[in-house]
C-alpha positions as CSV (number, residue, x, y, z in Angstrom):
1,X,4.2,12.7,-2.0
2,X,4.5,11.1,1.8
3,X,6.7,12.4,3.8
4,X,8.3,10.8,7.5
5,X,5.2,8.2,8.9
6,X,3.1,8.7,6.2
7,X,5.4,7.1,3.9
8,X,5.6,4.4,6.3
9,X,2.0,4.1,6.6
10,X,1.9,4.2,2.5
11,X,4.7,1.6,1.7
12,X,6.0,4.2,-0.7
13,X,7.1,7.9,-0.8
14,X,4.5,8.6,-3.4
15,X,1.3,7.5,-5.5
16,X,-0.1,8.7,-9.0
17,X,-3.8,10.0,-8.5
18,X,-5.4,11.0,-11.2
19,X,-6.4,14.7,-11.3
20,X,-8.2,16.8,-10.8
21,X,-8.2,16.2,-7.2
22,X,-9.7,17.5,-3.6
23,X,-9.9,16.8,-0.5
24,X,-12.7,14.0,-0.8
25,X,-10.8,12.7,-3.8
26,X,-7.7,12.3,-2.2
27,X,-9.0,10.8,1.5
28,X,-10.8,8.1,-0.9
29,X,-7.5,7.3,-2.6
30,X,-5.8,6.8,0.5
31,X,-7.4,4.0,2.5
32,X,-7.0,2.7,5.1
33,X,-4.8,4.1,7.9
34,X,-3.1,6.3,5.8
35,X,-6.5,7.3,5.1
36,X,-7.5,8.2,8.9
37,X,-3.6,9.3,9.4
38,X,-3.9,12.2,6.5
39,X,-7.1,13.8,8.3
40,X,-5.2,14.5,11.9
41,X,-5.5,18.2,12.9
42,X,-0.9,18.1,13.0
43,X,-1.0,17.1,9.6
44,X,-0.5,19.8,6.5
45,X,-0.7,19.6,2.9
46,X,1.1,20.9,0.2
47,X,0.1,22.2,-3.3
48,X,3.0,22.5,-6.1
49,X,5.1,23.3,-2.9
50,X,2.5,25.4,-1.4
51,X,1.4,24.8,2.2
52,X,-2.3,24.9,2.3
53,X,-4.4,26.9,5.5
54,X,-6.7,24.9,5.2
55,X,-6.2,21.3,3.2
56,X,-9.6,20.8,2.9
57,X,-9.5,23.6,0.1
58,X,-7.3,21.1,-2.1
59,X,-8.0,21.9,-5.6
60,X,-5.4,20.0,-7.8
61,X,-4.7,19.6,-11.3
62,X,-3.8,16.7,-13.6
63,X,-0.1,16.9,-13.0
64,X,-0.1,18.9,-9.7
65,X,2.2,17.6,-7.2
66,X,0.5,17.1,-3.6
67,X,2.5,16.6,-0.4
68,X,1.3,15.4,2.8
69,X,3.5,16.6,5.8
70,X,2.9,14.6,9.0
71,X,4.0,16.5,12.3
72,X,7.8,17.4,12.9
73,X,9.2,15.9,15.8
74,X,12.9,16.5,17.0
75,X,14.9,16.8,20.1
């Protein structure tokens, strides 16, 4: 799942990746900008709704549901 300008960067607010799936597996099925966008220090990733400490400790299932949070901005 991509969420603000990641689903910007993706053209869509989700993609099917096949699991299981980690870190290195997901950066290579995002290429591209969306690829280099996902790996900035601001952005988070979430596991079956589960923020992760540290996303490069992804350890999806088939059927898990990831969710890459870019920074929040407001005003």
């Amino acid at each position: 799942v991509f969420l603000g300008k990641l689903a910007d960067l993706a053209g869509s607010s989700h993609k099917d990746v096949a699991g299981p799936l980690d870190w290195h597996g997901l950066l290579a099925a995002l290429p591209g900008p969306l690829g280099e966008a996902v790996q900035g220090p601001r952005v988070r990733v979430a596991l079956d709704g589960q923020v992760l400490a540290d996303k490069a400790a992804l350890a999806a299932s088939d059927g898990a549901e990831v969710a890459l949070l870019p920074p929040v901005s407001g005003g």
